[in-house]
SEZA-860886 format. One record per residue (C-alpha): residue number from 1; residue in three letters; chain; y, z, x. Coordinates in Angstrom, 3 decimals, always signed. Layout:
BEGIN
{NUM, "ALA", "A", {Y, Z, X}},
...
***
This chain:
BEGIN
{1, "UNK", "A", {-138.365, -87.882, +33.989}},
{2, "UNK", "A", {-141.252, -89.125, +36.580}},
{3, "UNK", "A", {-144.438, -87.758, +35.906}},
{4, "UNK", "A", {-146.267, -87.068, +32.580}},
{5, "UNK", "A", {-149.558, -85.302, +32.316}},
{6, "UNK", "A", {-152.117, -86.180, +30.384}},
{7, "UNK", "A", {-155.342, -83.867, +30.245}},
{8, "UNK", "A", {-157.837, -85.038, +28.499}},
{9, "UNK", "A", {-161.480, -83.664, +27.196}},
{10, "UNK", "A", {-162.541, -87.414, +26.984}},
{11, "UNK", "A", {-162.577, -87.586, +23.269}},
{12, "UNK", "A", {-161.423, -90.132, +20.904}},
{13, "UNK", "A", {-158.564, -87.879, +19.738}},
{14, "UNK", "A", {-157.345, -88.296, +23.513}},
{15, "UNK", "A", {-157.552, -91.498, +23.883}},
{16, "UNK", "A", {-155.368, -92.048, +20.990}},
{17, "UNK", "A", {-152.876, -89.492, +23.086}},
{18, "UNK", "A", {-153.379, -91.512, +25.780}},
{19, "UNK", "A", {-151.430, -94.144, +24.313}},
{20, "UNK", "A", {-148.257, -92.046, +23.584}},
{21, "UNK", "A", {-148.830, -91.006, +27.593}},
{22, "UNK", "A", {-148.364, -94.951, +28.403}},
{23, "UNK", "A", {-145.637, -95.646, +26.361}},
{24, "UNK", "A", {-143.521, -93.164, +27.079}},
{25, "UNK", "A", {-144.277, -93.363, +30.946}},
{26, "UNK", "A", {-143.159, -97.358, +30.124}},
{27, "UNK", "A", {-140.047, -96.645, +28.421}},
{28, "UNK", "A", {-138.987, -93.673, +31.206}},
{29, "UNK", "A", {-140.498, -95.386, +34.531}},
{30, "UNK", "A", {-142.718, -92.805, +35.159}},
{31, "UNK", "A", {-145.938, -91.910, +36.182}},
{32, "UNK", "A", {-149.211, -90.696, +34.306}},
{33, "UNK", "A", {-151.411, -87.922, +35.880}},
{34, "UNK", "A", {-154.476, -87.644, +33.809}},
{35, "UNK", "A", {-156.031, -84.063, +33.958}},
{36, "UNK", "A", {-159.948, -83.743, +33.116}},
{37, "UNK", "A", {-160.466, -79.656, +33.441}},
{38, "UNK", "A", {-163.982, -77.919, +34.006}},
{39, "UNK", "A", {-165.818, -75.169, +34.082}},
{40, "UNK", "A", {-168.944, -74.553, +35.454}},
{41, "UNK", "A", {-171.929, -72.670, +33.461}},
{42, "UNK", "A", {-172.139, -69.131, +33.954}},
{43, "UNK", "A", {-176.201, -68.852, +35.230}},
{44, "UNK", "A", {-177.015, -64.428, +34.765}},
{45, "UNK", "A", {-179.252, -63.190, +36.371}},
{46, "UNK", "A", {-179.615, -66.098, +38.946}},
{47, "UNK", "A", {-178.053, -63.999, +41.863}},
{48, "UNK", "A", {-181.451, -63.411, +43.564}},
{49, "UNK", "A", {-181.782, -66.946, +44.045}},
{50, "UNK", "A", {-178.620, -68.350, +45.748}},
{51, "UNK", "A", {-180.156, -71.447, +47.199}},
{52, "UNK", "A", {-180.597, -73.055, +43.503}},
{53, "UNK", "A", {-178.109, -71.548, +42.040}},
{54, "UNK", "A", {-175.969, -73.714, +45.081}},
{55, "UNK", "A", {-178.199, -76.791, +44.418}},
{56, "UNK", "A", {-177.782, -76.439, +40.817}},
{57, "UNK", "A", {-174.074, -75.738, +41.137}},
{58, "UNK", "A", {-173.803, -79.295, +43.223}},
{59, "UNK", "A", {-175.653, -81.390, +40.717}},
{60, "UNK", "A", {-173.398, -80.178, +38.069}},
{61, "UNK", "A", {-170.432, -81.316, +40.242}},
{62, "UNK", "A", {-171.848, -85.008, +40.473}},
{63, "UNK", "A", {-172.974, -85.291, +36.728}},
{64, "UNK", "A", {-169.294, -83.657, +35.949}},
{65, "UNK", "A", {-167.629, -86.029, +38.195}},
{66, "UNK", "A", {-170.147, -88.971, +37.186}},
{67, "UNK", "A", {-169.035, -88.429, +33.482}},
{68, "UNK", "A", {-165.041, -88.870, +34.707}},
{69, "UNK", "A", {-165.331, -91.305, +36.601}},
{70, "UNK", "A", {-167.089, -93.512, +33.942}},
{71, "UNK", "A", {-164.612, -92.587, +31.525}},
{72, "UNK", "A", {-161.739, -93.917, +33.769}},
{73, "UNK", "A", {-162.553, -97.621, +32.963}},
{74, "UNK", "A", {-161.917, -96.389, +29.173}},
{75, "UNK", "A", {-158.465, -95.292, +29.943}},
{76, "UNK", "A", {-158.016, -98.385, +32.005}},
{77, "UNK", "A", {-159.065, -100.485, +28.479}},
{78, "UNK", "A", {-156.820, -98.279, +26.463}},
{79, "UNK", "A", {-153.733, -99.214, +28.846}},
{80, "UNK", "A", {-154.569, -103.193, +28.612}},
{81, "UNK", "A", {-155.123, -103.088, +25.012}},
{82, "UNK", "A", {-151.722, -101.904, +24.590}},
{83, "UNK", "A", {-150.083, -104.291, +27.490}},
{84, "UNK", "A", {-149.446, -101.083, +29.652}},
{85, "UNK", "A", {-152.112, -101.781, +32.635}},
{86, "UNK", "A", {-148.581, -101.786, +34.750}},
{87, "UNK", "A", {-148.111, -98.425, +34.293}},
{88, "UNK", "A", {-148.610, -96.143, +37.510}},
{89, "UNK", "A", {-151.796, -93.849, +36.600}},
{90, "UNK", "A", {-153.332, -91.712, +38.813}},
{91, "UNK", "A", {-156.425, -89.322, +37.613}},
{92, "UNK", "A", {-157.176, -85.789, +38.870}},
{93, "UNK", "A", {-160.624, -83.750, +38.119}},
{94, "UNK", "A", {-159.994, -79.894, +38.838}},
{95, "UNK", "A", {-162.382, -77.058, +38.146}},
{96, "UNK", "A", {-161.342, -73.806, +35.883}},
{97, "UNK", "A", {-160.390, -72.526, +32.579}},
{98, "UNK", "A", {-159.129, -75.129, +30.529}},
{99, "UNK", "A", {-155.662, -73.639, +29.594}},
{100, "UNK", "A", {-154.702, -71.798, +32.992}},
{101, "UNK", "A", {-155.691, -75.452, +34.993}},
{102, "UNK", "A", {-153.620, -77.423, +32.493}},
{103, "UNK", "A", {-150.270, -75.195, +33.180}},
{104, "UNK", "A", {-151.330, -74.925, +36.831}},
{105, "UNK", "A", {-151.587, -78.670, +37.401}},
{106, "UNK", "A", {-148.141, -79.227, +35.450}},
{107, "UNK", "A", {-146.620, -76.934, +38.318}},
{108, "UNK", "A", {-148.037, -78.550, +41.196}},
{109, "UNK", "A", {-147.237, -82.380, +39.843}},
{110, "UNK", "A", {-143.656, -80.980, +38.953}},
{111, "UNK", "A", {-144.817, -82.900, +35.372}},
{112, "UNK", "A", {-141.614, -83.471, +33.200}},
{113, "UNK", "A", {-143.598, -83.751, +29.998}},
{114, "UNK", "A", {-147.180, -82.859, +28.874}},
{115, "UNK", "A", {-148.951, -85.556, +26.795}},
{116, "UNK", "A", {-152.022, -84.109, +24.647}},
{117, "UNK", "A", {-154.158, -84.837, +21.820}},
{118, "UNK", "A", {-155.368, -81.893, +19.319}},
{119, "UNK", "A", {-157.650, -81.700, +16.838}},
{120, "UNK", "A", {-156.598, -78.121, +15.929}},
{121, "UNK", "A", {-158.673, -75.395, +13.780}},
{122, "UNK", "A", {-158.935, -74.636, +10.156}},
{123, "UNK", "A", {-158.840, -71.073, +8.499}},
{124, "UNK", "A", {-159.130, -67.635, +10.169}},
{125, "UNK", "A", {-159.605, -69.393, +13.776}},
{126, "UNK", "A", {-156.454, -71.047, +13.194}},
{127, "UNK", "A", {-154.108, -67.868, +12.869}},
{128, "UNK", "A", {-156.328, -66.235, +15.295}},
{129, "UNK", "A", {-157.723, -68.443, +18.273}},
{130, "UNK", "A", {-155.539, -70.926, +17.831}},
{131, "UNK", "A", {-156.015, -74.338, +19.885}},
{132, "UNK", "A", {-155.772, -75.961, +23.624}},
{133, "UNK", "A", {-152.847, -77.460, +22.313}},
{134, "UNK", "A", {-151.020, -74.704, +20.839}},
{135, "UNK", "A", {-151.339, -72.532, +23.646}},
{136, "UNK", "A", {-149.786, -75.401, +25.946}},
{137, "UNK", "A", {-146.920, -75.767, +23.437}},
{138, "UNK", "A", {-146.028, -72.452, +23.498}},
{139, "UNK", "A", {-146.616, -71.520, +27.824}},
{140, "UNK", "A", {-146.052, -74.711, +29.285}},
{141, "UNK", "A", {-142.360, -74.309, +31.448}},
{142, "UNK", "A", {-142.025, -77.997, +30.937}},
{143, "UNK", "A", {-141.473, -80.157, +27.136}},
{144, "UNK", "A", {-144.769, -81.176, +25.535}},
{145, "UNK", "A", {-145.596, -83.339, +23.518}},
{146, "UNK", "A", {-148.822, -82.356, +20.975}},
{147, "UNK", "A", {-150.189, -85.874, +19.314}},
{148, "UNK", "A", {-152.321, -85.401, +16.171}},
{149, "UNK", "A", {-156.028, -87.120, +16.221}},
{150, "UNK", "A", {-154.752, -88.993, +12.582}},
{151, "UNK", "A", {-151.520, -90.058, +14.519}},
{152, "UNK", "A", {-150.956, -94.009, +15.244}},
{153, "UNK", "A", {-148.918, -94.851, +17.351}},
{154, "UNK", "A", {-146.828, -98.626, +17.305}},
{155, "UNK", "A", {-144.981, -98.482, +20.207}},
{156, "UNK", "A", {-141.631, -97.030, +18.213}},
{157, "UNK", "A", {-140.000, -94.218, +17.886}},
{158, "UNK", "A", {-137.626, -94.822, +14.839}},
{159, "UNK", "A", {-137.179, -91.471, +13.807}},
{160, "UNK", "A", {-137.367, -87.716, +15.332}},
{161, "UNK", "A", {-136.681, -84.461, +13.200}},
{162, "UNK", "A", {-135.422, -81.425, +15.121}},
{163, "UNK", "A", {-136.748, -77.738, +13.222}},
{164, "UNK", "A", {-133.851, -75.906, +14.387}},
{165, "UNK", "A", {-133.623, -71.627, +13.540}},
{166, "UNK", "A", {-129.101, -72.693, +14.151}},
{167, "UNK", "A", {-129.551, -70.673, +17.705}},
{168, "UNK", "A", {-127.893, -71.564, +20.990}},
{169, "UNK", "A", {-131.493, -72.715, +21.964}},
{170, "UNK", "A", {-132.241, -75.207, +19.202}},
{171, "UNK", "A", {-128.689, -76.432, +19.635}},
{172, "UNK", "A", {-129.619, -77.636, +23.718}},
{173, "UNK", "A", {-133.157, -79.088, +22.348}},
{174, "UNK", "A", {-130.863, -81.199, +20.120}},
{175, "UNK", "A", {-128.729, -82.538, +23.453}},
{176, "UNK", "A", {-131.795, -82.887, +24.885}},
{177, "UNK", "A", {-133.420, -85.309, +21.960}},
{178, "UNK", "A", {-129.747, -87.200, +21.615}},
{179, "UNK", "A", {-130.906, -88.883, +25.170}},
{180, "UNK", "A", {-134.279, -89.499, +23.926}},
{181, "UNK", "A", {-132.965, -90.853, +20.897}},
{182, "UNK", "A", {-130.785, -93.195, +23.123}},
{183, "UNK", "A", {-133.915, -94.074, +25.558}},
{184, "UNK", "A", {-135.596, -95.491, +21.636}},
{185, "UNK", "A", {-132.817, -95.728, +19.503}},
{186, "UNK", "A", {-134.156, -93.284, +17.213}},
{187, "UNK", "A", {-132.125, -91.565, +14.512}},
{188, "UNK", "A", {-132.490, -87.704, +14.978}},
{189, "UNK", "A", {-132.692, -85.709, +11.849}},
{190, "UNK", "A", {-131.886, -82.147, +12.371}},
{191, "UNK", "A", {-132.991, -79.544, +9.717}},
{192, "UNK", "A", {-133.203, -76.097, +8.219}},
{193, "UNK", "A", {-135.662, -74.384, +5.928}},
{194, "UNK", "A", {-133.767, -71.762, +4.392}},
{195, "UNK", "A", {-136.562, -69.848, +2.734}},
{196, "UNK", "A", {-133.541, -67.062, +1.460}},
{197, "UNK", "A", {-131.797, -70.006, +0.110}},
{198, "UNK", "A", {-128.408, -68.158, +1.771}},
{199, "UNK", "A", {-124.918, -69.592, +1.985}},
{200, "UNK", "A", {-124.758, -68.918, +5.817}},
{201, "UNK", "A", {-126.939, -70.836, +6.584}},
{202, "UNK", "A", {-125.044, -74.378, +4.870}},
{203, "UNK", "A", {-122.239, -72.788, +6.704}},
{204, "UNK", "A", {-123.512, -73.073, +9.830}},
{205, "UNK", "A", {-125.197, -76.679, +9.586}},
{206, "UNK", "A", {-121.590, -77.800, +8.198}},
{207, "UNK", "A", {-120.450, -76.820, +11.822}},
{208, "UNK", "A", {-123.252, -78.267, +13.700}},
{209, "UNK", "A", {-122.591, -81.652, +11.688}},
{210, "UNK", "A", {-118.848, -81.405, +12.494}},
{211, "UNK", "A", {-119.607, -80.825, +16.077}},
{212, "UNK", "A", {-121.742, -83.847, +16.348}},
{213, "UNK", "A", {-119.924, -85.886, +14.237}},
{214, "UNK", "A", {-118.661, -88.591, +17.077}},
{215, "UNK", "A", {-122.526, -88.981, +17.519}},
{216, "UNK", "A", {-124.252, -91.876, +15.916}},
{217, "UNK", "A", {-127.423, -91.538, +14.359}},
{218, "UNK", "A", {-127.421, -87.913, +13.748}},
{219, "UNK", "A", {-127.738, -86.571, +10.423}},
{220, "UNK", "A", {-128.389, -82.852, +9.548}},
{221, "UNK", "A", {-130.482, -81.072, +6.144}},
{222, "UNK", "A", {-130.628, -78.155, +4.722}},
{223, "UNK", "A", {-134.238, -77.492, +3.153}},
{224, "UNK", "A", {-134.579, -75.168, +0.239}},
{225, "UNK", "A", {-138.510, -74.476, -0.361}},
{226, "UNK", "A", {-140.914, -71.121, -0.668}},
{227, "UNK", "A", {-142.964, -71.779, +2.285}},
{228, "UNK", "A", {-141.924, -72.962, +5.967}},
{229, "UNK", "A", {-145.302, -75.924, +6.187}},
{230, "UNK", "A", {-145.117, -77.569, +2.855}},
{231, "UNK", "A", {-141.621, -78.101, +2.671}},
{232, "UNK", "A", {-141.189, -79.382, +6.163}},
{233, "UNK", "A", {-144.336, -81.526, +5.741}},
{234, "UNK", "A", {-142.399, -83.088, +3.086}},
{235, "UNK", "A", {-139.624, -84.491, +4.783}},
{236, "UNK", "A", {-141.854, -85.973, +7.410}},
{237, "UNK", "A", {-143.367, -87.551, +5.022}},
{238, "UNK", "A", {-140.541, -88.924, +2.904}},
{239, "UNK", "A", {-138.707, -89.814, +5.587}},
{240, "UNK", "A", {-141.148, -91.267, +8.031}},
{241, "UNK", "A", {-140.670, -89.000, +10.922}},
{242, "UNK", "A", {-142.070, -89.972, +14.114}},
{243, "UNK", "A", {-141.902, -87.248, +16.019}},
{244, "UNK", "A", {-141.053, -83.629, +15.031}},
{245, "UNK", "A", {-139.616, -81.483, +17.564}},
{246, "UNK", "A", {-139.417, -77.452, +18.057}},
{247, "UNK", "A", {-138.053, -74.770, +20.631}},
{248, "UNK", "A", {-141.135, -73.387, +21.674}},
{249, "UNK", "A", {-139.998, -69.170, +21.414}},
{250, "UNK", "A", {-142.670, -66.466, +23.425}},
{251, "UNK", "A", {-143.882, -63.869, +20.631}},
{252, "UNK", "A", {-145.511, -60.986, +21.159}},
{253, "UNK", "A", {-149.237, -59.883, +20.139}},
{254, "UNK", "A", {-148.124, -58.414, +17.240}},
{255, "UNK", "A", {-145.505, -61.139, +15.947}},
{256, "UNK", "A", {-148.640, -63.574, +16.630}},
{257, "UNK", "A", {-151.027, -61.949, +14.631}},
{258, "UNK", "A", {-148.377, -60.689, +11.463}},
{259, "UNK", "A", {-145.957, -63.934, +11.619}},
{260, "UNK", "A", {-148.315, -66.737, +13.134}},
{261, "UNK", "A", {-146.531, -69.426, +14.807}},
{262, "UNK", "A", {-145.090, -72.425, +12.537}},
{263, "UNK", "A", {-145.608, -74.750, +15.609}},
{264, "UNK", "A", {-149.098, -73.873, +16.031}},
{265, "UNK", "A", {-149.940, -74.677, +12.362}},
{266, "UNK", "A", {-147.546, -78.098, +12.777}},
{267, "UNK", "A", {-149.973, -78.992, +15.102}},
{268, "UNK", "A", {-152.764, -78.287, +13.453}},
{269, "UNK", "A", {-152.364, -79.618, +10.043}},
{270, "UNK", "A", {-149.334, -82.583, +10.554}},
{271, "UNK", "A", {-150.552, -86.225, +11.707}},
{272, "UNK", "A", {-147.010, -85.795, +13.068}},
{273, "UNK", "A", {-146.820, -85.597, +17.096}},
{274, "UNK", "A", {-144.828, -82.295, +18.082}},
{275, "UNK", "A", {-142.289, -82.552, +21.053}},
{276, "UNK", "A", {-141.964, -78.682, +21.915}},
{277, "UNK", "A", {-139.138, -77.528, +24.358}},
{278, "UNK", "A", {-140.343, -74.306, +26.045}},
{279, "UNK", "A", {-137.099, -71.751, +25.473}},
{280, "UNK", "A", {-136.492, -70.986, +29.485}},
{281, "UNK", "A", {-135.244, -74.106, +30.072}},
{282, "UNK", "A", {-132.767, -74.357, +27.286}},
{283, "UNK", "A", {-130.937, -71.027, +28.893}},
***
């Protein structure tokens, strides 16, 4: 892993992203791109005047830039505060739509992680509209990691918890977190909720656990609960998960709006970062 991106909207909840950005570009010798997307106001009915529309259209530029720029020193305060000014940062401002620049950018730095903070939605616009985050976590072709604003972090990662559905996917996301549990000697808790409470499914984790058994620090649950969010929010709590990480799976329109995504409501209600793995490159 060399390069981490980091977009940020310049917000405290970013900042506090920020830090999981420098850490983990410590612990991996990498590099941190930070990503400050924009767009620029939509003037109607200006057309007829192209000459301020330009000279408007270049003052917003500097002001835009002006704001970045004086937010850098920030960042740079956020990295010495946490003894990580030694870490290799370099900061990019691109114009567009916040989403497609994000995704864009991770292409064209060849990033091997994204880094973001969320503050998520609440209600209707949560099923709905979802978040900048969640739609990174579920179309990014690279791992990212989604870092609640309530999340702290101190520099450890002690424990990560693996939401696996027992597929052939979920299986390589758990190879893949056994060498990040080995880059922080983290335990790596791998679980099911089985909502049908259905013998199978035991079954199947007794085989995963037999598989892995030669592993160290690997340790595997069946959870039997009602509903998929309270019951996994439990265990991160009682067990003082770190991280919690997910296969990130593309649904259609209709599987979004009938059977909204458990990862998107993760992120938005769990002060629990979420490492996704996008599902292409578990194949």
């Amino acid at each position: 892993m060399k390069t981490i991106l980091f977009p940020t909207d310049l917000s405290d909840a970013a900042n506090k992203a920020y830090v999981y950005a420098l850490h983990l570009a410590d612990r991996l010798q990498a590099r941190v791109v930070t990503l400050h997307a924009f767009q620029k106001p939509e003037i109607r009915g200006a057309t007829h005047i192209p000459r301020m529309l330009e000279e408007f259209y270049k003052e917003f530029d500097i002001l835009e830039f002006g704001e970045y720029k004086g937010n850098i020193p920030q960042l740079m305060k956020v990295a010495a505060d946490n003894n990580m000014s030694h870490v290799e940062v370099s900061h990019r401002m691109e114009e567009g739509e916040t989403i497609p620049t994000i995704l864009r950018l991770a292409q064209e730095e060849q990033a091997d992680l994204i880094v973001m903070g969320t503050t998520g939605a609440r209600g209707l616009k949560e099923i709905f509209l979802g978040s900048v985050a969640g739609e990174i976590l579920e179309n990014a072709t690279c791992p990212v990691l989604a870092v609640p604003e309530e999340a702290n972090f101190d520099g450890k990662v002690d424990r990560i918890a693996l939401s696996t559905a027992l597929n052939h996917e979920d299986e390589k996301a758990l190879d893949k977190l056994l060498e990040i549990g080995t880059i922080f000697g983290a335990e790596i808790h791998c679980l099911h909720v089985d909502l049908g409470h259905t013998e199978s499914v035991a079954h199947r984790m007794q085989q995963l656990r037999e598989k892995y058994a030669s592993q160290p620090g690997v340790f595997f649950h069946v959870l039997e609960g009602l509903d998929f969010l309270p019951t996994i929010t439990a265990f991160l709590e009682n067990n003082q998960i770190d991280w919690i990480a997910m296969v990130a799976h593309k649904r259609s329109f209709w599987q979004e709006l009938m059977h909204y995504s458990k990862m998107k409501a993760m992120s938005y209600h769990a002060d629990t970062p979420i490492l996704s793995f996008p599902e292409g490159m578990l194949k």
